[in-house]
N, C-alpha and C positions, 0 to 999 in steps of 0.2 A: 602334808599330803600333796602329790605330785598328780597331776593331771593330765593327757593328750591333749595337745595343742589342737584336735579335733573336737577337744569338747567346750573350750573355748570357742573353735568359726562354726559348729552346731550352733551352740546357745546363741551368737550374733543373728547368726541366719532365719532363727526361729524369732527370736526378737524384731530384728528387719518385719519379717511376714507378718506379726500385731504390730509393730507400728505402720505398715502398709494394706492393712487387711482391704479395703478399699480397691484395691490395683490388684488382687490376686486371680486367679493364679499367675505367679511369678516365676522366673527361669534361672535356675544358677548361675547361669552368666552375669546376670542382672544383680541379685546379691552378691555374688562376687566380687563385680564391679564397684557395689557401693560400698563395701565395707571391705577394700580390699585384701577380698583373698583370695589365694589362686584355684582358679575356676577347675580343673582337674581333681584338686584335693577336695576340694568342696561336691563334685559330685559324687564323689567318691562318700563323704558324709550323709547326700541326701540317699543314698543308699540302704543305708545304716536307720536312717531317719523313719524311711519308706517304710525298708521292715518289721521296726520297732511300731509302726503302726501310729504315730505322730504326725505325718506327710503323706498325700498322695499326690500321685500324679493325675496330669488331665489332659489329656490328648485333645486334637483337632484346630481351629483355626487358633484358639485361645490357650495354646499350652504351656504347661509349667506346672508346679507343685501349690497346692491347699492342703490345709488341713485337716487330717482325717480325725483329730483326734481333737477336742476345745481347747487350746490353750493351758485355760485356767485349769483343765485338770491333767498337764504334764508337769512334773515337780522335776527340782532341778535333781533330785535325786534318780529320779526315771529316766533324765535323758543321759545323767554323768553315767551309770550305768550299763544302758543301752551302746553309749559311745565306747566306753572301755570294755563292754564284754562282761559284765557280771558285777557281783559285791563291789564296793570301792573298801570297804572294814569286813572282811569275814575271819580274818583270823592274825594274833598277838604279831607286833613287828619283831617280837622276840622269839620267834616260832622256833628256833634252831638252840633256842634254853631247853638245859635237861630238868627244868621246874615242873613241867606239865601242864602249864598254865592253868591253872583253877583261881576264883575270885579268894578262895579261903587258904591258899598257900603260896600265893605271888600277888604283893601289893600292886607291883607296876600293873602284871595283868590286869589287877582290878579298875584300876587308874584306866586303861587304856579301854577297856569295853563301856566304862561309865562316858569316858570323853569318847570317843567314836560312837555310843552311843546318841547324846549330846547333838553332835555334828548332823548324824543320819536324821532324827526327829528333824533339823531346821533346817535341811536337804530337801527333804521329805513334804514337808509344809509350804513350802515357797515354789510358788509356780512359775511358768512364761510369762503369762499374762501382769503378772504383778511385776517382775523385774524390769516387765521393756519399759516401761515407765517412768524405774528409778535407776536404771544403768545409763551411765554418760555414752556419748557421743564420743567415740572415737572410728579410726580405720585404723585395721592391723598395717600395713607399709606403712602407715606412719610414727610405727615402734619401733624400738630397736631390735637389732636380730637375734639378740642373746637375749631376749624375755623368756625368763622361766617363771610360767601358771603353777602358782599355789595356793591353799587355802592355809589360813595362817588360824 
């Protein structure tokens, strides 16, 4: 499964903000900076974020974005989601077989809603709050440029 490299500097950005809860509200410049990503495409994320109702903004002397929503109850399936615009599995990668896809007349179909379902439940179950935790310590610039995000 292939992923937007936006749901990738989401998920950082949101992690950054629990590991930083202390110092919030915080400025996309600011995570930006620390986790280098470029500050454009990232606001362009908390956008997305804002909407989906995870992040708000806070105006006046202390501005920057908090959280509207606890952490621990945004699953990593609610933001991949949010990020891409809808399902990440709603339907057979074999959609253009004249099978029909049904579980009782195409095995792979079956195979594939049992495994994407699989995926979704432990999507689904794992939150923000838990990951920023166990997620290592990197900056995107300091990957290579040809990293393609997947879920294996």
């Amino acid at each position: 499964m292939k992923v937007k490299k936006s749901v990738a500097y989401a998920l950082h950005a949101l992690v950054y903000m629990v590991r930083h809860k202390t110092q919030l509200p915080v400025t996309t410049r600011i995570i930006a900076k620390s986790e280098g990503i470029p500050p454009d495409y990232l606001a362009k994320v908390f956008q997305i974020l804002n909407k989906s109702g995870f992040v708000k903004s806070v105006r006046g002397r202390k501005k920057g974005y908090v959280f509207d929503k606890q952490p621990e109850d945004i699953s990593l399936l609610m933001l991949i989601e949010a990020i891409e615009g809808g399902p990440i599995f709603n339907e057979c990668f074999l959609k253009h077989c004249e099978c029909g896809g049904t579980r009782e007349n195409c095995d792979i179909y079956s195979i594939w809603v049992n495994s994407t379902k699989q995926v979704t439940d432990k999507l689904k179950n794992t939150n923000i709050e838990s990951v920023a935790w166990s997620h290592p310590d990197h900056r995107f610039d300091s990957l290579p440029d040809s990293l393609e995000l997947s879920v294996k």
